[in-house]
C-alpha positions in Angstrom: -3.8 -13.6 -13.8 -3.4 -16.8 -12.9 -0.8 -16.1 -10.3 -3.9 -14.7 -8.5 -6.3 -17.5 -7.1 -2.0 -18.9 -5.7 -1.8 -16.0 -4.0 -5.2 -15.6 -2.5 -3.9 -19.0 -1.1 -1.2 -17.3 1.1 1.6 -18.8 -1.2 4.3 -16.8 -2.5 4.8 -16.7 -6.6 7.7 -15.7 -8.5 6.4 -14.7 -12.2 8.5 -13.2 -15.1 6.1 -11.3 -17.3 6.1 -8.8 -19.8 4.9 -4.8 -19.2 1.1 -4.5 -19.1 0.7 -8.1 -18.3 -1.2 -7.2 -15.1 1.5 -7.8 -12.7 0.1 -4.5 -10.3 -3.4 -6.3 -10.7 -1.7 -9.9 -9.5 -0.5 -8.2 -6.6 -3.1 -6.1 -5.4 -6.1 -8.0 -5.4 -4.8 -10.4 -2.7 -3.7 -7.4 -0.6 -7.4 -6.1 -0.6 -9.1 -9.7 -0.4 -7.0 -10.7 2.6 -7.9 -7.3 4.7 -11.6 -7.5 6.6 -12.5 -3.9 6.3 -11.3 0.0 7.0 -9.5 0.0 9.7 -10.0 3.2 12.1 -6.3 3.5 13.7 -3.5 2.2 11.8 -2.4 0.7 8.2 -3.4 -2.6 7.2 -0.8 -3.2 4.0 2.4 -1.3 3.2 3.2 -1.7 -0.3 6.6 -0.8 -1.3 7.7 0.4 -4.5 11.4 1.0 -5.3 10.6 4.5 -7.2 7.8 7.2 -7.2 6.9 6.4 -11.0 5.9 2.2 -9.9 4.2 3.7 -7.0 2.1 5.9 -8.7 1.3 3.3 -11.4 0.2 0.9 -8.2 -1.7 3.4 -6.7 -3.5 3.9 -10.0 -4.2 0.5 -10.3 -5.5 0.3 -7.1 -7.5 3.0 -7.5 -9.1 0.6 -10.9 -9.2 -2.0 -9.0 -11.1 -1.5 -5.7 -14.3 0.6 -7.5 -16.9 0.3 -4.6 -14.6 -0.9 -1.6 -14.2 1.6 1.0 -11.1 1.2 1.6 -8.8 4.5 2.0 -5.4 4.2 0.2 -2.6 6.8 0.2 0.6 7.4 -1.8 3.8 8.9 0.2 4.4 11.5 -2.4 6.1 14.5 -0.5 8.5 13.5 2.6 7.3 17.1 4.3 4.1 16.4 4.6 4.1 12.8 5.5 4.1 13.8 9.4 0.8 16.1 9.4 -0.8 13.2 7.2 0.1 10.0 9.3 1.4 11.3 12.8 -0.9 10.2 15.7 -2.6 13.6 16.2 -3.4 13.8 12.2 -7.4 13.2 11.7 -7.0 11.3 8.6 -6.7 7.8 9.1 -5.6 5.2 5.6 -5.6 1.8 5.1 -2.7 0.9 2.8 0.2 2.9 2.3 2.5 3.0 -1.1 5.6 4.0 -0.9 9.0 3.7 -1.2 12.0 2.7 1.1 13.4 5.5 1.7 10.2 7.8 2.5 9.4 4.8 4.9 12.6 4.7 6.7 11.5 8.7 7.0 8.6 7.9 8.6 9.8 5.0 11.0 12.6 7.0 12.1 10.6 10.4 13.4 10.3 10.9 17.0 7.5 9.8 18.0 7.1 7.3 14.3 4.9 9.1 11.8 3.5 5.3 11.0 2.9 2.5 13.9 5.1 -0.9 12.8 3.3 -2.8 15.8 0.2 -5.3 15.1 
């Protein structure tokens, strides 16, 4: 935890820790200080994970950590459904995505993108 009040800094940190150290904690508290509010149209954070099993335990850290924000956060769980879930026409709007490369490389590579990349 004390990687934390670096990070909220904007500096990058490099920790070696043991499992259950909070490292998902470390990482996801900057992401959800640094972002102002919902946002209505696109994702704010995209937060890789190399396999499903880190990005559920992210999501359900997340999910611990942000009790009371209002921010919407979504896991990329089923490549088949990711277009009807983030495509332009799809109603439901999210603020950070977790997933991992290759289910973003999915998305980026539909026609029109399923997810925006632009600021």
């Amino acid at each position: 935890m004390q990687a934390i009040p670096v990070m909220l800094e904007d500096r990058q940190v490099l920790a070696c820790v043991p499992t259950g150290s909070g490292k998902s904690a470390a990482f996801l508290l900057p992401i959800i200080h640094s972002l102002k509010g919902p946002q209505k149209e696109r994702f704010c954070a995209i937060i890789l994970s190399p396999t499903r099993e880190l990005a559920k335990q992210k999501y359900r850290e997340y999910l611990r950590s942000s009790d009371g924000c209002d921010f919407r956060i979504h896991i990329s769980s089923k490549v088949n459904q990711a277009l009807s879930k983030y495509g332009p026409s799809s109603s439901q709007k999210f603020d950070i995505l977790i997933t991992t490369p290759k289910r973003l490389v999915f998305l980026l590579n539909q026609d029109p993108p399923a997810i925006s990349h632009k600021r």
